[in-house]
N, C-alpha and C positions, 0 to 999 in steps of 0.2 A: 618192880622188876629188880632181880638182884644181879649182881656183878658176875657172876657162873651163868648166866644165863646168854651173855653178850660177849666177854673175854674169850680171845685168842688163847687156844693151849698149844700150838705148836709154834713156839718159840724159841725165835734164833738168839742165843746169848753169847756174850764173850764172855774172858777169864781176864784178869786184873793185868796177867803177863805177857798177853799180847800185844802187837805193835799197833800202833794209828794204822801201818799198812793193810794192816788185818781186816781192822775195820771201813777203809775202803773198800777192800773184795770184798765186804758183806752185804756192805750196804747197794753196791753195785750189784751182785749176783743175784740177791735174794728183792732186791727191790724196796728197801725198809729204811727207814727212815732214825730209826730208834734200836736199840738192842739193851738191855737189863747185863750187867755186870755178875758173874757169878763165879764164886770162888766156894770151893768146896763144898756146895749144893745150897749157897746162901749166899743172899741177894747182898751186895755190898757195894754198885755202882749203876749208875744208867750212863749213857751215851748215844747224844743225839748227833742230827747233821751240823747242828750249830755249834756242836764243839769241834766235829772237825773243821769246819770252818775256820774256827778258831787256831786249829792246832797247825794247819800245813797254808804253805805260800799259796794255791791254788789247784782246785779238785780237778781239774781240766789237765794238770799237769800229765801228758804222755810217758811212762814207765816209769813215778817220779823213782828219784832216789836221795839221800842224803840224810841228816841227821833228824828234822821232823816226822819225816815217817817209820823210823827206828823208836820215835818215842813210846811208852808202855801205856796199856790202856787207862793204869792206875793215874797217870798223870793226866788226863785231860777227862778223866768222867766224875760226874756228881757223884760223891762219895754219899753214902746213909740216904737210901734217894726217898723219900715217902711210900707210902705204899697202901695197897687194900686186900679188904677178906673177901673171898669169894662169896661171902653169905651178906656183904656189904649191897647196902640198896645203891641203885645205877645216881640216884638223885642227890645223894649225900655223897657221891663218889667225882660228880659234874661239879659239886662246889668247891670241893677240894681241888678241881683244874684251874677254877676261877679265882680263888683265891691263892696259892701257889704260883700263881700263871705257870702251868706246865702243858705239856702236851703229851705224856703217856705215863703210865703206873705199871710197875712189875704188882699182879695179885700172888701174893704168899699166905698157905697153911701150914702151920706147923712149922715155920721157917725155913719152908721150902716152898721156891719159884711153883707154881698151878699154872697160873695164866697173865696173860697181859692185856692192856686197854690202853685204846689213845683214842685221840680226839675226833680222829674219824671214825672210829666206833661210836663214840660218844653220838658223831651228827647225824650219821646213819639210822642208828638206834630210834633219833628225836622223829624224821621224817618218818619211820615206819610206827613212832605210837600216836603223829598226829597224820595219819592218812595219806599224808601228803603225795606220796607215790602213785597211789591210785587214782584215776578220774575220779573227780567230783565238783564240789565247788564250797565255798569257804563262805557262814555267813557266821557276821559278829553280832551283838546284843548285849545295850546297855541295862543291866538291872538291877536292883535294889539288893541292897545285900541284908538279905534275911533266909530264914530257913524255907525252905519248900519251892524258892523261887526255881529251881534247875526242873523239881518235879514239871511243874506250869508249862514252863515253855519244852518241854519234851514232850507232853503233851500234844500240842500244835504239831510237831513232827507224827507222830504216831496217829494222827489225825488223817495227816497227807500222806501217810503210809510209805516214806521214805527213811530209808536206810541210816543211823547215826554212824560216824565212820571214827572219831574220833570228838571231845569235847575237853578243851580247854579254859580255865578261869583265872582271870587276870586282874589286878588292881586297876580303878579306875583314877587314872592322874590327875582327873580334874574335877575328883567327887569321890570322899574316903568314905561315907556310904553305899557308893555302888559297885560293883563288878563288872566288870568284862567278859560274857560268854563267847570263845570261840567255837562254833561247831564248825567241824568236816560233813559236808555230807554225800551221801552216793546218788546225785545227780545233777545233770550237766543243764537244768534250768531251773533253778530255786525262786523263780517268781512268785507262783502260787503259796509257796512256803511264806513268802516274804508277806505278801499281804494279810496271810492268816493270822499273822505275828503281830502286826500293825495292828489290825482289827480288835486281836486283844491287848492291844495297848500298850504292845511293847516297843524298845526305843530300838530299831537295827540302824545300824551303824555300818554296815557292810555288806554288802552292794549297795550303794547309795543310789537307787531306782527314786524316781519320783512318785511323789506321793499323790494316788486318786481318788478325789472327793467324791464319795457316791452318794 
């Protein structure tokens, strides 16, 4: 999935020469949390709530007035703030939150503002590629990490004629041979699945139903 696929294009920005007060009315009006810094059609600050924060006695304050909120936006935003391409994949774009610890990105082409992404884009995004939105139910499985093994156990699904909704693969912590299969799947009783999986010898790890000697 690429970054133009999930990015905000209708983006409220400030100018370097506005006040902190500015950016209270924005953040207040428009309900946002973040704004991209933009000075002659190029990107050269962000400004979060954390820096107002930073910048004034208290946001609560009624009509404030006085010399903090006269201050310019140049003074209190992340000047050269990071940034991504719209042609940028969403997953190399998540690491870059992680390691920055940031919580949003102006995306710029051609050195000019396109779109924006924060971090609840980011979660939103996560919950809609693993299913999680819609009913179903979540089984894990422990397996061997080799080739073919995803084919096998999709198999056993496709068996029981139930809907895959999403599928997840995870390092296993306490065994650098195996994986972690997450599936999503589209139904509200995964028993039958569960035993079929067993049967073929596989390790589920999620729902922990007990196990029936036949």
């Amino acid at each position: 999935m690429l970054v133009e696929e999930i990015m905000k294009t209708d983006v409220y920005t400030l100018s370097s020469e506005q006040t902190v007060q500015d950016v209270m009315d924005l953040f207040k009006d428009k309900r946002v949390r973040h704004a991209p810094v933009v000075d002659d059609g190029k990107v050269v600050g962000i400004v979060t709530d954390r820096d107002l924060k930073e910048a004034v006695p208290s946001r609560f304050t009624v009509a404030p007035k006085g010399e903090p909120y006269k201050k310019k936006v140049a003074e209190i935003m992340t000047a050269n703030p990071v940034i991504a391409h719209p042609l940028d994949f969403v997953e190399e774009v998540a690491m870059i939150f992680y390691e920055h610890k940031i919580g949003c990105i102006p995306v710029v082409s051609n050195e000019k503002l396109v779109g924006f992404l924060t971090e609840t884009d980011l979660l939103y995004t996560f919950i809609e590629l693993t299913g999680a939105h819609q009913p179903g139910s979540q089984i894990e499985i422990r397996v061997d990490d080799r080739s073919g093994v995803l084919y096998e156990v999709s198999k056993v699904f496709q068996h029981q004629n139930v809907n895959v909704l999403s599928v997840l693969v995870y390092p296993d912590r306490e065994n650098k041979a195996s994986k972690i299969l997450v599936f999503r799947v589209q139904t509200m009783n995964p028993l039958a699945i569960i035993n079929e999986l067993r049967k073929e010898n596989f390790d589920v790890l999620w729902p922990s139903t007990p196990q029936v000697n036949e």
